[in-house]
C-alpha positions in Angstrom: -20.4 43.8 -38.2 -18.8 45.1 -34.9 -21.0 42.5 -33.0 -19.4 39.5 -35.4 -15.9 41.1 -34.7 -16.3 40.8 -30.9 -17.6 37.4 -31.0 -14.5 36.7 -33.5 -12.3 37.6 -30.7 -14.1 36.5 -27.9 -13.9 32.7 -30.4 -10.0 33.3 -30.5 -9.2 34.1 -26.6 -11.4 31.1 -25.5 -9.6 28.7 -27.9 -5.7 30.7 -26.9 -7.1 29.7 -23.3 -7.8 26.4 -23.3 -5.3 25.7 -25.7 -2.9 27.4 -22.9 -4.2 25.1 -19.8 -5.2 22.0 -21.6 -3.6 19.2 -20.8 -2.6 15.9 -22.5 -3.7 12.9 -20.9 -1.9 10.3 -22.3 1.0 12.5 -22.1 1.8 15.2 -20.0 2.6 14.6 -16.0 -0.1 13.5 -13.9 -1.6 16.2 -11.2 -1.9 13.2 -8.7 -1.3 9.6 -8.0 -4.6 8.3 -7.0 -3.9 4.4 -6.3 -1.0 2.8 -7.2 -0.1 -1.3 -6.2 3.2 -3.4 -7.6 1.8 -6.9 -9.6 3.1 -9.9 -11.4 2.5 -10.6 -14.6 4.2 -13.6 -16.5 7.1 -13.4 -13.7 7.5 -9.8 -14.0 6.9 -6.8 -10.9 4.7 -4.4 -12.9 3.7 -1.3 -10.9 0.7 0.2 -11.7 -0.7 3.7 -11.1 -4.2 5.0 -11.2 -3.3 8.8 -12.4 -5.0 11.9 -12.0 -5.1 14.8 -14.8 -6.9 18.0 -13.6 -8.1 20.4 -17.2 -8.0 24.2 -16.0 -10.9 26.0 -17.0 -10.1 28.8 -15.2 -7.1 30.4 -12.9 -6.5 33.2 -10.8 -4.2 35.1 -8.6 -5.3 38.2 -5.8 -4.0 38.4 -2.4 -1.4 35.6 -2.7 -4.5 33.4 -2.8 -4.6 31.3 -6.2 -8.0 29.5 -7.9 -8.4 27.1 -10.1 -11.3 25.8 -11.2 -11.9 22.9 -14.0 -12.4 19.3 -14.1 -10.7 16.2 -13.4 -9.8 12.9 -16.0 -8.0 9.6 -15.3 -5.8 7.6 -16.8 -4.0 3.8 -15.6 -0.5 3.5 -16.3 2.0 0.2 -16.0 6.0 0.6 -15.7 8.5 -1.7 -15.6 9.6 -2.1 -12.1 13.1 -2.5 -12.7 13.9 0.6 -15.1 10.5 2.4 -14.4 10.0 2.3 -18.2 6.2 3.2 -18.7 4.9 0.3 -20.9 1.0 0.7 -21.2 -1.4 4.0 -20.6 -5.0 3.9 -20.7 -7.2 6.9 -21.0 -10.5 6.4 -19.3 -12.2 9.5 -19.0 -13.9 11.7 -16.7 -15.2 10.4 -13.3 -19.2 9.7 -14.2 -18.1 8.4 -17.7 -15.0 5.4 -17.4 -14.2 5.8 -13.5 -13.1 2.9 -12.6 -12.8 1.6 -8.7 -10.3 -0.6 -7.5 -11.4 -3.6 -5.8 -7.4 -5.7 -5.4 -4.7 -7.6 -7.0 -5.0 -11.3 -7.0 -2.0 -13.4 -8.9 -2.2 -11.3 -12.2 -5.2 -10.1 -12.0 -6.0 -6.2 -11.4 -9.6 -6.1 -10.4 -12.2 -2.9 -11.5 -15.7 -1.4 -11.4 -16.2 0.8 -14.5 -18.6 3.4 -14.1 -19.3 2.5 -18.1 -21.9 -0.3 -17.6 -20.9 -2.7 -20.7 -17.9 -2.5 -19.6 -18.5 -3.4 -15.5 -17.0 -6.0 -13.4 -13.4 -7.1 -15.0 -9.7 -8.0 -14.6 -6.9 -6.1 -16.1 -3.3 -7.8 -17.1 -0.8 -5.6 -14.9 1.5 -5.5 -17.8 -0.3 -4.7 -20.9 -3.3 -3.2 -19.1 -5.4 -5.4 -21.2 -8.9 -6.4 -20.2 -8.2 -10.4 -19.4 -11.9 -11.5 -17.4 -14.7 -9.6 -18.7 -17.9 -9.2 -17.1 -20.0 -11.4 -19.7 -17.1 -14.3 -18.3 -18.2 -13.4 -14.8 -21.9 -13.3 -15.3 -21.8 -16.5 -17.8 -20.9 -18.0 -13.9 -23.2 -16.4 -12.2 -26.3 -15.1 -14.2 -28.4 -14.1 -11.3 -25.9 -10.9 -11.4 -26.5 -9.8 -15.0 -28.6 -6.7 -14.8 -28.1 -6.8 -10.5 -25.1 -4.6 -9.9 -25.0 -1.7 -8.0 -26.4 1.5 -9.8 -24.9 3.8 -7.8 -22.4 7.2 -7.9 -18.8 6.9 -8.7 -17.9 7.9 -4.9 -20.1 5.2 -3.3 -18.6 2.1 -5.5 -16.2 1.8 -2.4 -19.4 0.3 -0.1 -20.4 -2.1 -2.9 -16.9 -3.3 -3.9 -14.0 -4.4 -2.1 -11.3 -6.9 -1.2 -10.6 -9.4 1.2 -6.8 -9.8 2.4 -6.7 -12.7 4.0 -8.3 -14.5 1.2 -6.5 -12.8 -1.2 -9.8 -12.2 -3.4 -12.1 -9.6 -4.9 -15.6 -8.8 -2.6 -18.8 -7.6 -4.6 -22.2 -7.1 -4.1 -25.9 -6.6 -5.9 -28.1 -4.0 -6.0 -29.6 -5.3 -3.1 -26.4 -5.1 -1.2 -25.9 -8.9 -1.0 -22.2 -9.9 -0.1 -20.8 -12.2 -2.6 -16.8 -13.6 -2.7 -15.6 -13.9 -6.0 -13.2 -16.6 -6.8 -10.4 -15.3 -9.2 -10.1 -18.2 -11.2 -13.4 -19.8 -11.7 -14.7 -16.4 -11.3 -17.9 -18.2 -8.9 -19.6 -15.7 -7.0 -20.4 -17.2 -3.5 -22.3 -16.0 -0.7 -20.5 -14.4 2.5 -21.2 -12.5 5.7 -19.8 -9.5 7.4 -19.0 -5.9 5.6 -17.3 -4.7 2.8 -13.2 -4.1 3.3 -11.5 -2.3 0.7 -7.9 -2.5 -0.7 -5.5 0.1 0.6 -3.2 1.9 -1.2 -3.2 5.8 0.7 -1.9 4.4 4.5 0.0 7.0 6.4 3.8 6.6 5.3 5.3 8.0 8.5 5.8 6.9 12.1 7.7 7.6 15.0 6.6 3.8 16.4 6.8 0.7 15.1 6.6 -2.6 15.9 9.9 -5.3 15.0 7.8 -8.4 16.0 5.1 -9.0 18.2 6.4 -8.1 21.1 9.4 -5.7 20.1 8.7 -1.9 20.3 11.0 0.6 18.6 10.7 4.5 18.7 12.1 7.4 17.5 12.2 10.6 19.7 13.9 13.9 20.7 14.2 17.2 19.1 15.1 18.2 16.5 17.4 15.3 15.9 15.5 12.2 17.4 17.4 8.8 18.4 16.4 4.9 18.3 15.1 3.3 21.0 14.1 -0.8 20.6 13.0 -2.5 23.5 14.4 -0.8 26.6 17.8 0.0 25.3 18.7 3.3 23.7 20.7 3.9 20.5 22.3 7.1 20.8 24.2 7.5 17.7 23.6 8.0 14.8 20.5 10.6 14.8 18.2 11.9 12.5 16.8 15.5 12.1 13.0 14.9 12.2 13.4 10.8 11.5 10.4 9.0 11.2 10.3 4.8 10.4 9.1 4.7 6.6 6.0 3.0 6.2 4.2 1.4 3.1 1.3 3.5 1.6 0.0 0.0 0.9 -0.5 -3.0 3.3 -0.1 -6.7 2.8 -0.8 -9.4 5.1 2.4 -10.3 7.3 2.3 -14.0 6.5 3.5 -12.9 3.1 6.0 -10.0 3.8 7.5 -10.3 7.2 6.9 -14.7 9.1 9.4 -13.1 11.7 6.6 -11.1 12.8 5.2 -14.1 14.3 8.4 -15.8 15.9 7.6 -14.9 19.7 4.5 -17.1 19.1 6.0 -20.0 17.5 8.8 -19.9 20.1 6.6 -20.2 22.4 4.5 -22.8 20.8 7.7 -24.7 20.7 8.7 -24.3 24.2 5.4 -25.5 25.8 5.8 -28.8 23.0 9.2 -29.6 24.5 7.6 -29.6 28.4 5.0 -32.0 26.6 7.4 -34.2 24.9 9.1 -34.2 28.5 6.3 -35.0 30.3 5.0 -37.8 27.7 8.5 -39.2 28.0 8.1 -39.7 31.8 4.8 -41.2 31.8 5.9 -43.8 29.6 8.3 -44.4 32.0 6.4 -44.6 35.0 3.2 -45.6 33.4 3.7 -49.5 35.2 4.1 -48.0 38.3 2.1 -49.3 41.6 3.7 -47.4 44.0 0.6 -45.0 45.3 2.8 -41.8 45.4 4.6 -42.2 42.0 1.0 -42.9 40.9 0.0 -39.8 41.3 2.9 -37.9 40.1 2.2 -39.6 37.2 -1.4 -38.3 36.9 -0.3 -34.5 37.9 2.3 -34.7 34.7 -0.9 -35.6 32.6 -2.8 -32.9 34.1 0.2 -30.5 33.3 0.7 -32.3 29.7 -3.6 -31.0 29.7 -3.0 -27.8 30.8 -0.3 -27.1 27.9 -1.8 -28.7 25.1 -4.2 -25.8 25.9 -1.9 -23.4 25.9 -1.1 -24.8 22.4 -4.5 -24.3 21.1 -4.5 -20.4 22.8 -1.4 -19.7 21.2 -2.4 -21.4 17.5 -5.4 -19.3 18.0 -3.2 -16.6 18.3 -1.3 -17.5 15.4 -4.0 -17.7 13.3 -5.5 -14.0 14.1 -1.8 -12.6 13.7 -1.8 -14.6 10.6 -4.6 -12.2 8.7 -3.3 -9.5 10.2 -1.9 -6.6 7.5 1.3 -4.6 7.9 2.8 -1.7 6.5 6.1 -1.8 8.1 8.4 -1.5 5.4 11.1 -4.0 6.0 13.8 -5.9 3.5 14.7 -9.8 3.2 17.4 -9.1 5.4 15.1 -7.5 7.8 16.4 -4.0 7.4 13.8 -1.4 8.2 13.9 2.3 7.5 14.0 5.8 8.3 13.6 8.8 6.4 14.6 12.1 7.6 15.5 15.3 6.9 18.7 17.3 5.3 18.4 20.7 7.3 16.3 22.5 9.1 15.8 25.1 6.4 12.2 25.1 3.8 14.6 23.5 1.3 15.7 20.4 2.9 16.0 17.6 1.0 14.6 13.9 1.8 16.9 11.4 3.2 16.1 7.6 3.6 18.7 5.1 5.9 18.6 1.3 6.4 19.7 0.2 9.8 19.2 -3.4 10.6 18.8 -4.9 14.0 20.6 -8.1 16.0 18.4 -9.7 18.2 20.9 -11.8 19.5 22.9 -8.8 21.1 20.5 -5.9 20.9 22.3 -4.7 18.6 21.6 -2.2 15.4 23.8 -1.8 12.1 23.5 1.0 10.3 24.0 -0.2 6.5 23.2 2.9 4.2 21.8 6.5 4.0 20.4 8.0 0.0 19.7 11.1 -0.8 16.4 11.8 -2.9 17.6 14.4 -5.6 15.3 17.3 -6.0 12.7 16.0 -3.6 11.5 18.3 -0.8 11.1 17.4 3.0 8.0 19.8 3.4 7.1 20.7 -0.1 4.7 23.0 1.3 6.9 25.4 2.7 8.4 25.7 -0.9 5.3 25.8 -2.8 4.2 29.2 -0.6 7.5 30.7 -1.3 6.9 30.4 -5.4 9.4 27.8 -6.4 6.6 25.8 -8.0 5.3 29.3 -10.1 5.9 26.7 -13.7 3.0 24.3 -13.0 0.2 27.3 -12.3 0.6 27.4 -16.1 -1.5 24.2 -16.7 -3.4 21.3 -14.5 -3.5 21.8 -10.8 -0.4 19.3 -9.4 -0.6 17.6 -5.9 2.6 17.7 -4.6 1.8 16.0 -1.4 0.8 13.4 -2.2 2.7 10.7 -1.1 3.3 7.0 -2.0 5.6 4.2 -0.5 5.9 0.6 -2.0 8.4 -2.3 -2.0 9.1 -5.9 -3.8 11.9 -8.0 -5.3 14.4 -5.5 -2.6 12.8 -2.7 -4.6 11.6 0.6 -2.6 9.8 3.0 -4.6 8.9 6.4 -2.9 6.6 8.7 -4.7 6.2 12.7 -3.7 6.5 15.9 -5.6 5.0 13.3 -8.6 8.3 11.7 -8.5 8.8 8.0 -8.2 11.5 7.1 -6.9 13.1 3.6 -7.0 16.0 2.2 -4.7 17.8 -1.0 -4.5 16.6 -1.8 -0.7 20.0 -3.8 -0.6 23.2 -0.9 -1.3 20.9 2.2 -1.3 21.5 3.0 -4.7 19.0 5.1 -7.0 18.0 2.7 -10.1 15.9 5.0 -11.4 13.3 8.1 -11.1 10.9 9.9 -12.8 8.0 11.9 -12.9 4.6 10.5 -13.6 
């Protein structure tokens, strides 16, 4: 009897504990924001998170040390990117059951690997996170992949599946690591060289360097308070305790965010045109001429007219590398960019985020607007070690450092602390936040 009381009680405290630390997946907060990417669907900016829910099993405290221990599940959530209103979440599981990898984001298409085999190669709708291209679509293109995919562990689907940026389209491979392109309408898997490249989403979202164009350097320095410097000129005033440029935690390739990146090119593409339009121009002129001298005048300016066509071709060739290259500068229509920086110098200092704006023509920088992030901590770190966090030991394991920066339709959302974040990249203002 005494052995059935103890095991009555030992019944009860297991199911008090993990009725304690459980978590809800489809609705309590997120413990971390594993991907996250802004996509259209039907005209509309959805952004779209990949969230991260971890179940305590067990937690303890000695020494000022805390342990957790449990297990981690996922769910994919859509919001509305101009009131942040969540409109779809999916559950999918733990890691070896749903996971799902993300390959890219092609024109309202969101691209996945499940881990769940039936389920495989598909396309997502941003919006109602609805499964729009199955894999029986795909392989009804392309049978010699039915039965061919990689059978491999959740953490290795990153070397099998990928994306190409400057194509804008979803990379796979069989289980005998062939490279295939997939095309995202006809959904025709064709045949391609070179390695797998993956989407990014987790780039570094601070900077004391930048690049305006490419040939225009900016930098931030000094201590504590650091000042603007573009080009070779200096911008004393204003300054900004520990200011760093803001990055995107995402890239995109600069042909689609930022053409001005590429305008010391095309000027000079256009310069060496106008000498060739010159030149050509004289020739004509002088084309009849018999006099032996002017002859060969003639022949130097189509020797120079030679000489920069080539220069032409260089700088086309250059255009064209720039042209794939991927950015993470973040940087509005009006070509603002931004800094974020710091409140105080104390552990509790809040986040600030300013939009200054430079003038090529005179060198000179505006400074448009400076926000303040409410409740969002410049080194959350320093606050978590001093106990201000004690609440969320009670369930999950939260990563507050995470950190995530993304922009579209002049809308900047800054995720930290498991906060999003959104400001109008125009006045500064705050249209909306919440936590994930």
């Amino acid at each position: 009897m005494k052995i059935l009381y103890k095991l009555f009680l030992l019944l009860i405290s297991i199911v008090l504990f993990t009725g304690c630390f459980r978590k809800n997946v489809m609705k309590d907060d997120a413990d971390d924001i594993e991907e996250i990417v802004i996509a259209n669907s039907g005209g509309e900016n959805i952004l779209v998170s990949k969230e991260s829910i971890f179940q305590a099993t067990s937690k303890s405290s000695k020494g000022g040390i805390r342990t957790t221990t449990g297990y981690t599940e996922y769910r994919i959530s859509s919001y509305n990117l101009n009131s942040g209103e969540l409109l779809k979440r999916i559950e999918l599981g733990e890691r070896d059951e749903e996971y799902m990898y993300f390959l890219g984001n092609t024109d309202g298409k969101l691209w996945y690997y499940c881990m769940n085999e039936k389920t495989g190669l598909h396309a997502r709708d941003p919006k109602t996170l609805d499964i729009i291209v199955t894999q029986d679509q795909i392989l009804n293109v392309n049978p010699f992949l039915k039965g061919n995919f990689p059978k491999v562990k959740w953490y290795e689907l990153r070397r099998y599946f990928g994306y190409d940026y400057t194509k804008n389209i979803p990379i796979i491979s069989d289980n005998s690591g062939i490279i295939y392109s997939l095309n995202p309408v006809t959904f025709k898997a064709e045949k391609r060289s070179g390695s797998i490249s993956n989407f990014k989403f987790d780039e570094s979202t601070q900077s004391t360097s930048m690049n305006l164009d490419k040939d225009l350097h900016a930098s931030l320095s000094g201590d504590p308070r650091k000042h603007l410097r573009i080009g070779s000129k200096d911008i004393e005033e204003p300054d900004f305790l520990k200011g760093e440029f803001l990055f995107s935690s995402g890239v995109i390739p600069a042909k689609y965010v930022y053409p001005e990146y590429f305008a010391p090119i095309l000027k000079a593409i256009e310069k060496k045109q106008r000498i060739i339009d010159s030149l050509n121009t004289l020739i004509e002129e002088q084309k009849d001429e018999t006099d032996m001298w002017k002859a060969k005048m003639v022949e130097r300016m189509r020797q120079n007219v030679n000489r920069e066509q080539k220069d032409i071709e260089r700088e086309n060739e250059k255009l064209i590398k720039a042209s794939d290259e991927k950015i993470n500068l973040v940087i509005s229509r009006d070509k603002g960019f931004f800094i974020i920086h710091s409140t105080t110098a104390s552990d509790t200092a809040k986040i600030l985020i300013s939009k200054a704006r430079y003038n090529p023509e005179d060198k000179s920088v505006a400074f448009m607007w400076t926000t303040l992030l409410p409740n969002i901590f410049y080194e959350p770190d320093k606050v978590y070690e001093k106990g201000s966090f004690d609440y969320v030991f009670s369930k999950g394991s939260p990563n507050l450092r995470t950190k995530r920066v993304l922009y579209s339709d002049d809308k900047l959302v800054f995720i930290t602390m498991l906060k999003a974040v959104c400001i109008d990249m125009n006045t500064g203002s705050i249209l909306w936040e919440k936590f994930m």
